[in-house]
Every structure is written in C-alpha cells, then in structure tokens.
py3Dmol code that shows the C-alpha trace and the ligand (Angstrom):
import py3Dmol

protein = """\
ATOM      1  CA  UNK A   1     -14.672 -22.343   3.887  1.00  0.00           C
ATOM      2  CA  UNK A   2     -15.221 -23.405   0.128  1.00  0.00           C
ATOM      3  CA  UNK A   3     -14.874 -26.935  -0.702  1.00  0.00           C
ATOM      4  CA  UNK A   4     -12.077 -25.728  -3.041  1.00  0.00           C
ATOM      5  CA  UNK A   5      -9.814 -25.002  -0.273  1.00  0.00           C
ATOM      6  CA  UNK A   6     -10.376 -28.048   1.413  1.00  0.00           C
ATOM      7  CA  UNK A   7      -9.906 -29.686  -2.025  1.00  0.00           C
ATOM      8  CA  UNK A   8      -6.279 -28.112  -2.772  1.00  0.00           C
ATOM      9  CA  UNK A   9      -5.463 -29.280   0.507  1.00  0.00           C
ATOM     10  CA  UNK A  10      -6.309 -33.024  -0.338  1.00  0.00           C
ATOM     11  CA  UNK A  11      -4.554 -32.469  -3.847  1.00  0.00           C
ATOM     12  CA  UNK A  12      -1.383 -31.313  -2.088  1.00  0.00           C
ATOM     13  CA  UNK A  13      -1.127 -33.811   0.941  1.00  0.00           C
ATOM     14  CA  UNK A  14      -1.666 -36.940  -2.026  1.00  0.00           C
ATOM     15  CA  UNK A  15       0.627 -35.118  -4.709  1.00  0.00           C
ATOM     16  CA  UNK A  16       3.689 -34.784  -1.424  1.00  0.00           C
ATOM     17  CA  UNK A  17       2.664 -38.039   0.393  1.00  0.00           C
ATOM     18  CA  UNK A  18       0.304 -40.014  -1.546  1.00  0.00           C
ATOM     19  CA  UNK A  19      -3.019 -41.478  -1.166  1.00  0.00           C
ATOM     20  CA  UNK A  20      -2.318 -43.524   2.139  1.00  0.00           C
ATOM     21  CA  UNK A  21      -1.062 -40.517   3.784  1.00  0.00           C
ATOM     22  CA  UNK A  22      -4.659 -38.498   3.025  1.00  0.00           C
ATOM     23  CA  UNK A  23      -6.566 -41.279   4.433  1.00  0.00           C
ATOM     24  CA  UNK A  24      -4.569 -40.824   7.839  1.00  0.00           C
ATOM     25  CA  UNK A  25      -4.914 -36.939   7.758  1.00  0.00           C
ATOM     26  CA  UNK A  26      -8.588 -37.413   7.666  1.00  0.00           C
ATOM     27  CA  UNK A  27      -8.548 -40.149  10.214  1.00  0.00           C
ATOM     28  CA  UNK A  28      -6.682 -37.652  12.477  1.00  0.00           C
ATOM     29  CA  UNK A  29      -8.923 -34.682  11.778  1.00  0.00           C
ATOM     30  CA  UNK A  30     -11.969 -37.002  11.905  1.00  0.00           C
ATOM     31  CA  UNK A  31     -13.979 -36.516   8.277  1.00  0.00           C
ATOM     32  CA  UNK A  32     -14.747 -38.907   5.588  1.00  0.00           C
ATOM     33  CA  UNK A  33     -12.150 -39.492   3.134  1.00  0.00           C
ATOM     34  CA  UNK A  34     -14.992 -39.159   0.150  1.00  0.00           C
ATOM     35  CA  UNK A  35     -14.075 -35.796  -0.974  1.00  0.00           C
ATOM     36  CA  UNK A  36     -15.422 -32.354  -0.905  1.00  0.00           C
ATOM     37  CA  UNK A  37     -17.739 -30.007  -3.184  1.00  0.00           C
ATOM     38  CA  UNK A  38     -15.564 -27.385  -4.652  1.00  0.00           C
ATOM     39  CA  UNK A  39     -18.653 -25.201  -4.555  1.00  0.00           C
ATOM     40  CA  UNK A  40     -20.021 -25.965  -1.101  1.00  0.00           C
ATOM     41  CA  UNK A  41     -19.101 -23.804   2.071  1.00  0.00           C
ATOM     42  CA  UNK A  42     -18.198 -26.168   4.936  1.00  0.00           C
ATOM     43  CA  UNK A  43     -17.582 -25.086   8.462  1.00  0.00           C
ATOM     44  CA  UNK A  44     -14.058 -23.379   8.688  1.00  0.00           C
ATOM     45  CA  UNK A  45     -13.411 -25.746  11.588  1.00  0.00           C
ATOM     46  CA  UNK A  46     -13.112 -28.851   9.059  1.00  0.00           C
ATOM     47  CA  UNK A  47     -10.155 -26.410   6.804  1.00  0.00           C
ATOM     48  CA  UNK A  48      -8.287 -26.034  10.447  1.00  0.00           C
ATOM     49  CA  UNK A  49      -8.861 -29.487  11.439  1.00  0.00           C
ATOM     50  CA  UNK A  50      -7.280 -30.631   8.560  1.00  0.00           C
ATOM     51  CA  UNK A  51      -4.067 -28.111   9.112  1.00  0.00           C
ATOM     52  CA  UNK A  52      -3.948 -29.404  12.591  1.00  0.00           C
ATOM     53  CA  UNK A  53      -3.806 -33.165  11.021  1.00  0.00           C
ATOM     54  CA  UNK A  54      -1.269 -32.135   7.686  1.00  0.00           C
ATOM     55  CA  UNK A  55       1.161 -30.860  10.600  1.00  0.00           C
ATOM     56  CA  UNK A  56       1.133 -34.309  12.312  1.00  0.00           C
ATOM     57  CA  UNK A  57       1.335 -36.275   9.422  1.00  0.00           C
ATOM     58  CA  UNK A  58       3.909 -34.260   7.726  1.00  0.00           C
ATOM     59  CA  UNK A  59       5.922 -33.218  10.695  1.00  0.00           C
ATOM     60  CA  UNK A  60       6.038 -29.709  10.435  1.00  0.00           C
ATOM     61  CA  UNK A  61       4.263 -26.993  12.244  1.00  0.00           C
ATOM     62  CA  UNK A  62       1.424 -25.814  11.222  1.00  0.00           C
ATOM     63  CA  UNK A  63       2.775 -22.282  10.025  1.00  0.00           C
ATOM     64  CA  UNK A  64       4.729 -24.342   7.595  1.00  0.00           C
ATOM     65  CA  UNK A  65       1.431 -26.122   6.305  1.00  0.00           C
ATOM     66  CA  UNK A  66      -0.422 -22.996   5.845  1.00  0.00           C
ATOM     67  CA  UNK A  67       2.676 -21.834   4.313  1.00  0.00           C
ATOM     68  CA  UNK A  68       3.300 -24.327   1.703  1.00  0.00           C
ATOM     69  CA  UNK A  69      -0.711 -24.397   1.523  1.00  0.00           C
ATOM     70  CA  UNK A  70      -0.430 -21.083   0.626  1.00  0.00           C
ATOM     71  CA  UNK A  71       1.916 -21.345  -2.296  1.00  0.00           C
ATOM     72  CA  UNK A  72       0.487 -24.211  -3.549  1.00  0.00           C
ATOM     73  CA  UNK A  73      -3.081 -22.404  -3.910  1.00  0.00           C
ATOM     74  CA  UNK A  74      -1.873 -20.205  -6.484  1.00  0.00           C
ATOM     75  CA  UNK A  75      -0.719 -23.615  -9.161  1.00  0.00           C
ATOM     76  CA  UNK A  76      -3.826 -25.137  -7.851  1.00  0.00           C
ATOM     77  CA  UNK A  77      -6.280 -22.389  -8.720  1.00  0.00           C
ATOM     78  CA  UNK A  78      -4.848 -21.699 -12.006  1.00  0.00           C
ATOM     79  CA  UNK A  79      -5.208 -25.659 -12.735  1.00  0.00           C
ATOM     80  CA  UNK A  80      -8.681 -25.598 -11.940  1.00  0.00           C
ATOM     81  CA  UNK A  81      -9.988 -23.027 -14.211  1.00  0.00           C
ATOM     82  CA  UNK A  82      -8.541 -19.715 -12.731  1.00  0.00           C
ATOM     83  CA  UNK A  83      -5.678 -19.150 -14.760  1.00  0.00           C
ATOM     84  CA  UNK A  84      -7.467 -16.168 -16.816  1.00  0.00           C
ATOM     85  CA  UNK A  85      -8.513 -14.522 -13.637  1.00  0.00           C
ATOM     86  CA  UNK A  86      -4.935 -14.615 -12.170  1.00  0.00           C
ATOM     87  CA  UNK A  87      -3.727 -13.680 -15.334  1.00  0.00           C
ATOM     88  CA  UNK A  88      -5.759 -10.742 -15.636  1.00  0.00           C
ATOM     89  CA  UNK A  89      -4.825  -9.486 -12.244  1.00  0.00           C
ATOM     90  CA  UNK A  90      -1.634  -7.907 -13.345  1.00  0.00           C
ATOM     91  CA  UNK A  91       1.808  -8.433 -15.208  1.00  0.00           C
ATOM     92  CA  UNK A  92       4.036  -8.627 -11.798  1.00  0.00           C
ATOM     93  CA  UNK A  93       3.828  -8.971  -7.703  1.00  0.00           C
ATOM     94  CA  UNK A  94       2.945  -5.996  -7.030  1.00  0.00           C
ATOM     95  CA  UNK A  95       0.645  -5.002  -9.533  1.00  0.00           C
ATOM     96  CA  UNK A  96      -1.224  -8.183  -8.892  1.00  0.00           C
ATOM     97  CA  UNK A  97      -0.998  -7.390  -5.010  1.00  0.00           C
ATOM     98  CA  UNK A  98      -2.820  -3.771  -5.817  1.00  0.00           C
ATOM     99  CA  UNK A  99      -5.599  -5.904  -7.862  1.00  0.00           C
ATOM    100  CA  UNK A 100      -6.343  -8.378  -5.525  1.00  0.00           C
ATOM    101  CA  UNK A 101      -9.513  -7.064  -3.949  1.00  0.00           C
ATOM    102  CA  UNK A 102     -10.553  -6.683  -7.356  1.00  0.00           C
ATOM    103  CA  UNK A 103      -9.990 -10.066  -8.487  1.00  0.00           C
ATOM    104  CA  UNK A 104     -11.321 -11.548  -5.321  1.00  0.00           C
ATOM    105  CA  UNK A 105     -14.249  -9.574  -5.877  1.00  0.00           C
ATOM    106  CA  UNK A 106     -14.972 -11.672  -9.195  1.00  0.00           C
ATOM    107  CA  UNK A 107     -14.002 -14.660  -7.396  1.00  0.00           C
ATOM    108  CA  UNK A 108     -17.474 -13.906  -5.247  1.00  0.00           C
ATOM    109  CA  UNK A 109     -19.528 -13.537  -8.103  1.00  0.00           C
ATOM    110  CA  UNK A 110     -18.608 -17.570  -8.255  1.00  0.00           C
ATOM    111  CA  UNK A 111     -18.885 -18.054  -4.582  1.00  0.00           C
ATOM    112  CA  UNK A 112     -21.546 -15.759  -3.267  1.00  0.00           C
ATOM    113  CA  UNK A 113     -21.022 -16.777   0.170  1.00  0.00           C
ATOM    114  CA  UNK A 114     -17.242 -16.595   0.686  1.00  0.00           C
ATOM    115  CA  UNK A 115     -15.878 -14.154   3.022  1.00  0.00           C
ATOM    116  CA  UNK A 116     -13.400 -11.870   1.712  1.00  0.00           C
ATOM    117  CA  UNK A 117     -10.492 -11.039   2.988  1.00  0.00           C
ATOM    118  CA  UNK A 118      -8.891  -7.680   2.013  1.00  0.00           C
ATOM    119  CA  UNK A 119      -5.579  -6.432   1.048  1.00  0.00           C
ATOM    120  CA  UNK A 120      -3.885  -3.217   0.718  1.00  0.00           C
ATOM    121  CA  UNK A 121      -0.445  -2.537  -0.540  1.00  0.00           C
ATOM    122  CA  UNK A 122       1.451   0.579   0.906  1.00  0.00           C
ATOM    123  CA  UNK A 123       4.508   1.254  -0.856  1.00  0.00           C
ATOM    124  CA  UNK A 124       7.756   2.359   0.936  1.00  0.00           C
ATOM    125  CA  UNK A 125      10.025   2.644  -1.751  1.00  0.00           C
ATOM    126  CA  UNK A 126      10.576   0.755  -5.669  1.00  0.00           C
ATOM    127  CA  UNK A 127      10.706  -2.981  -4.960  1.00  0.00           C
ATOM    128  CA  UNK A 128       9.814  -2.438  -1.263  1.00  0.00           C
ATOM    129  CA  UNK A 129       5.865  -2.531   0.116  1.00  0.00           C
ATOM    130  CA  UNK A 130       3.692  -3.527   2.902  1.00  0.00           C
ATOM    131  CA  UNK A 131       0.751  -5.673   2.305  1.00  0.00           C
ATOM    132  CA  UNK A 132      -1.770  -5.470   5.074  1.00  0.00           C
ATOM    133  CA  UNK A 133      -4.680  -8.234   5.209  1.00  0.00           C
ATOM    134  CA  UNK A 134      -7.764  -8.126   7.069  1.00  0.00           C
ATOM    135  CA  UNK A 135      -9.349 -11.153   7.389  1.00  0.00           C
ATOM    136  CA  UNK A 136     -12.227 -12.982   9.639  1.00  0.00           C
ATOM    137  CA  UNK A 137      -9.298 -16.056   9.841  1.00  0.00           C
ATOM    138  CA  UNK A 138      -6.499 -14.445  11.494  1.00  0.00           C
ATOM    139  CA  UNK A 139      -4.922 -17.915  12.051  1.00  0.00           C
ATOM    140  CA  UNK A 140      -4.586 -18.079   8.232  1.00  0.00           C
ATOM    141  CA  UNK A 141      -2.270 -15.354   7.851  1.00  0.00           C
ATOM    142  CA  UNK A 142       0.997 -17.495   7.311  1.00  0.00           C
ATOM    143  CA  UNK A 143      -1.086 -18.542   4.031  1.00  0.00           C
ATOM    144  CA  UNK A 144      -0.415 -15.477   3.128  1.00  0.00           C
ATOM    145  CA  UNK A 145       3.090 -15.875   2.934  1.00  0.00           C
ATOM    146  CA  UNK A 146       3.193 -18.407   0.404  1.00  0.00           C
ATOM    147  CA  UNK A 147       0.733 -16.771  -1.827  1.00  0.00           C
ATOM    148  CA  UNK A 148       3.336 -14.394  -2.065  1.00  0.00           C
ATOM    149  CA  UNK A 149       5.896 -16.704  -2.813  1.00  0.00           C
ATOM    150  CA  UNK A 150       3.846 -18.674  -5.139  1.00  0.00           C
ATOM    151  CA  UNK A 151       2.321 -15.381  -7.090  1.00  0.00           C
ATOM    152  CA  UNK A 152       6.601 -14.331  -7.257  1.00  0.00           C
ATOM    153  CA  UNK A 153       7.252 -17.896  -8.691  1.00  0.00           C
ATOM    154  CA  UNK A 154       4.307 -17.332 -11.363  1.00  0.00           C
ATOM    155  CA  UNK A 155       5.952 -14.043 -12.010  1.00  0.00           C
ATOM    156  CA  UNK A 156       9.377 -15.012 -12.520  1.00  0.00           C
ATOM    157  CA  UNK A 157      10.344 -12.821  -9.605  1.00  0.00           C
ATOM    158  CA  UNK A 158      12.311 -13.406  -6.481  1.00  0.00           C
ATOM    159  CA  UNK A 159      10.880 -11.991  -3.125  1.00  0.00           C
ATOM    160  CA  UNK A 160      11.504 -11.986   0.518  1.00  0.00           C
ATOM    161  CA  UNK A 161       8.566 -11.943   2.250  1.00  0.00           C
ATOM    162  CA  UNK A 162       7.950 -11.960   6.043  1.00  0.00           C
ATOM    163  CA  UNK A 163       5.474 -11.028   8.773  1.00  0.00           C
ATOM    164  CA  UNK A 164       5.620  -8.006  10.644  1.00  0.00           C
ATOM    165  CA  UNK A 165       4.809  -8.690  14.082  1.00  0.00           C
ATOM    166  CA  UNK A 166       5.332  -5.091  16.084  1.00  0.00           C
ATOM    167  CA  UNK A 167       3.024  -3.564  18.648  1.00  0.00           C
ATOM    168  CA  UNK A 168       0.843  -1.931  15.630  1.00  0.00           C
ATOM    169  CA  UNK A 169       0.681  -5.211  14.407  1.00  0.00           C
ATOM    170  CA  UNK A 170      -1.896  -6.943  17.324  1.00  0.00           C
ATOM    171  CA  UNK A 171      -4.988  -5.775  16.096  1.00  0.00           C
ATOM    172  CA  UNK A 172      -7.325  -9.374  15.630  1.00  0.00           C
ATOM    173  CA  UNK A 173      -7.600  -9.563  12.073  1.00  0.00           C
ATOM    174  CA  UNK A 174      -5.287  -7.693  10.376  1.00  0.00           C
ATOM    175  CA  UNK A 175      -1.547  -8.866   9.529  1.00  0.00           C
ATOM    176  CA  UNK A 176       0.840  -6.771   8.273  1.00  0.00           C
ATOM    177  CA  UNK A 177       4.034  -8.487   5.585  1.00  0.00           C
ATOM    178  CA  UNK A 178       6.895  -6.777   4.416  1.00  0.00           C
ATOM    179  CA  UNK A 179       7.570  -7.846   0.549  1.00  0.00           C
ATOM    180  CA  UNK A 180      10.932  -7.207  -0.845  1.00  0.00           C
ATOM    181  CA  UNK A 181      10.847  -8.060  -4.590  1.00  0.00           C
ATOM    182  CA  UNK A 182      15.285  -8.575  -5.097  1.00  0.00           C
ATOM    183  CA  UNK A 183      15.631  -8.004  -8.168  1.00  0.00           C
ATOM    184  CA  UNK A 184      14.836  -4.451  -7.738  1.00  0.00           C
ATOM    185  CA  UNK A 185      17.350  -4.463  -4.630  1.00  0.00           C
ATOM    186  CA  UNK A 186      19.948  -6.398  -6.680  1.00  0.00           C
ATOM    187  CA  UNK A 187      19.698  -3.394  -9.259  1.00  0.00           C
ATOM    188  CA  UNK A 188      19.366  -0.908  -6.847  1.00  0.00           C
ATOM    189  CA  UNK A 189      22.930  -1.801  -5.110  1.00  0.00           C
ATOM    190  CA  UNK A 190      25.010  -2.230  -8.580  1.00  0.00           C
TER     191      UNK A 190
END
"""
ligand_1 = """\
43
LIG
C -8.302 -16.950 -9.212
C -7.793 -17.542 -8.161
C -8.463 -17.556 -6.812
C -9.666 -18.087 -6.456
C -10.651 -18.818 -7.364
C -9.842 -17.831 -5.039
C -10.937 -18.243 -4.300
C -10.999 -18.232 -2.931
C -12.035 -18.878 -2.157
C -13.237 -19.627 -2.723
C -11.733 -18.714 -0.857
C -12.522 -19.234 0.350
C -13.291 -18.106 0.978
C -14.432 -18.569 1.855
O -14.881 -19.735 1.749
O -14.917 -17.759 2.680
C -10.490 -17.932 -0.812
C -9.857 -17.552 0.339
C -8.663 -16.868 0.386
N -7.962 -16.365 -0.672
Fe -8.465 -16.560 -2.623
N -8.767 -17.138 -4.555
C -7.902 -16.970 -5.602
C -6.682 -16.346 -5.552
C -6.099 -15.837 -4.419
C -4.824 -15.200 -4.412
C -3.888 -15.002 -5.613
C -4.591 -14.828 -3.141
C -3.339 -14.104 -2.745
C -3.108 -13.415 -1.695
C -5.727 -15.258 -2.322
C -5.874 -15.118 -0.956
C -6.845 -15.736 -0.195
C -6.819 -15.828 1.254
C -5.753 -15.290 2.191
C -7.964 -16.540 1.628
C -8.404 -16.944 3.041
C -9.689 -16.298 3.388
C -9.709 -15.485 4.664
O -8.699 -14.865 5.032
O -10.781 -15.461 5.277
N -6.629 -15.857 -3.162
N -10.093 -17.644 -2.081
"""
view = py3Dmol.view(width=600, height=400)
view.addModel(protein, "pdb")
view.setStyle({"model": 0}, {"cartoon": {"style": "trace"}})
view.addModel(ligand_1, "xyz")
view.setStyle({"model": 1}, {"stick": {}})
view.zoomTo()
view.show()
C-alpha cells in the first residue's frame, strides 16, 4: 500500500494518543519509527501490521481501527492536497459514491501502481442504496464504513451505514453496505 496510507495512520494514532503512543505501535508491529514516503508502495503487510498494533495500543478491535481509519482518511486526504479532487467528486453522498471509480481513477494517474478498488452504487429507493466494493484487501472493508461516515460528515449529511453480511455476501473480495442517508427518511415519514 501507498506510503500515504501508512502516513494517515501515523497522523491519526499521534493526533488521538500522541507521539509516545506511535513509537509503541511501531515497536509492536516491528518497523522503524522514521516515517514513510507518501509516494512509495510498501508491502500491504506493514498497513495490517500496523492495524494489528493500533488495536492493542488503543484497545479496540481492529474493525474499530479500520473504522475510525476509515473516516479519518477522508479529513486527511483533503489536508494533504486532495481537497479539489474530493470536491469535484460530487455535491452529496451519493453522488460522490456514483463518482468514485472516477475519482479514484485520477487518483492513479498520481499513483500508477495502486490497486484500485471498485465501487458500485445500486439504488433501492430515494435516500436508500447499496454500495458494493470489490477489492484485492477484503480485510479492509470495515474502512469502508467510515469513509462513508466521514464523506456524510463532509457533506453535512447524516447516514446509517452498515455491512451486509448474507449468503450473497461471501464472495472473497466483494462487500456489500447498506447506506441510509436520514434526512431523506426523516422527510419521508413527516
Ligand atoms: C482524493 C482523495 C483520495 C486519495 C488521494 C486516495 C488515494 C488512495 C491510495 C493511494 C490508496 C492506496 C492504494 C494502493 O496502494 O494500492 C487508496 C486506497 C483506498 N481508497 Fe482511496 N483515495 C482517496 C479517496 C477515497 C475515498 C473518498 C474513498 C471512499 C470510499 C476511498 C476508498 C479507498 C479504499 C477502500 C482503499 C483501500 C484499497 C483496497 O481496497 O485495495 N478513497 N486510496
């Protein structure tokens, strides 16, 4: 994975729990404190490594990491130069959502040796949609919960957002989230 992730990861474990608290997580997950290249792929095996170790320092599993993680990477990309790409992406959840391939896809014109993951948004009814991922990382797909959340906070919106995890659901790879953006359910029952 990009040094960027690994990066947001250090910026969110010493902006929670401070410097001290880094320095154990990558004592635990056994690599140098000195910092990553935002621009350098590393093996993905350092970005789990470090999960594994955020979990034990911060107490919480590590669906909760990836989680917060998750959320996190959306104020931490638009800090570090993004915020005209995630603007341009769309003007609320799920128009962003629909975009996303698109915007990732500019994303690799940056890093030409990322591997993409890819959504797809199937609609159910206003307010209501499915967002299915496909990714080579299926262990990251709790990320993908707080993406949501964070791309709702950027938004202004409020969302419930959870993973689906039915029989259809099993295929290695793909993850399936039901999004339920409130407002529109809020004016849908008055
Ligand atoms: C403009 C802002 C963004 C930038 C610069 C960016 C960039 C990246 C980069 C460099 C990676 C690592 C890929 C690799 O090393 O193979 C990545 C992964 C990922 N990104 Fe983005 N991204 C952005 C926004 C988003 C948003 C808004 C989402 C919301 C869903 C998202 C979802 C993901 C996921 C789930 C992964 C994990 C990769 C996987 O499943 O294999 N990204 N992104």
């Amino acid at each position: 994975m990009y040094g960027l992730v690994n990066r947001a990861i250090e910026q969110l474990v010493i902006a929670s729990k401070g410097d001290i608290a880094w320095e154990r997580v990558c004592l635990h997950a056994g690599i140098s404190s000195d910092g990553f290249i935002a621009m350098c792929p590393y093996d993905d095996d350092i970005t789990y490594r470090l999960v594994e170790a955020v979990s034990v320092e911060l107490s919480i599993t590590q669906t909760q990491v990836l989680e917060a993680f998750g959320e996190y990477w959306v104020l931490y990309t638009a800090d570090e130069g993004y915020g005209e790409l995630l603007d341009a992406g769309g003007n609320d959840l799920r128009e962003f959502l629909g975009n996303l391939n698109l915007m990732h896809g500019r994303v690799e014109g940056i890093f030409t040796q990322m591997k993409l993951p890819r959504f797809r948004v199937e609609d159910i009814r206003p307010g209501e949609f499915l967002l299915h991922y496909d990714s080579e990382r299926p262990t990251l797909a709790p990320m993908v919960i707080g993406l949501v959340r964070g791309l709702a906070k950027r938004f202004r919106q409020t969302v419930h957002v959870e993973r689906l995890l039915s029989a259809g659901d099993i295929a290695p790879g793909h993850a399936v989230f039901m999004v339920i953006e409130k407002s529109h359910a809020q004016t849908e029952e008055q």
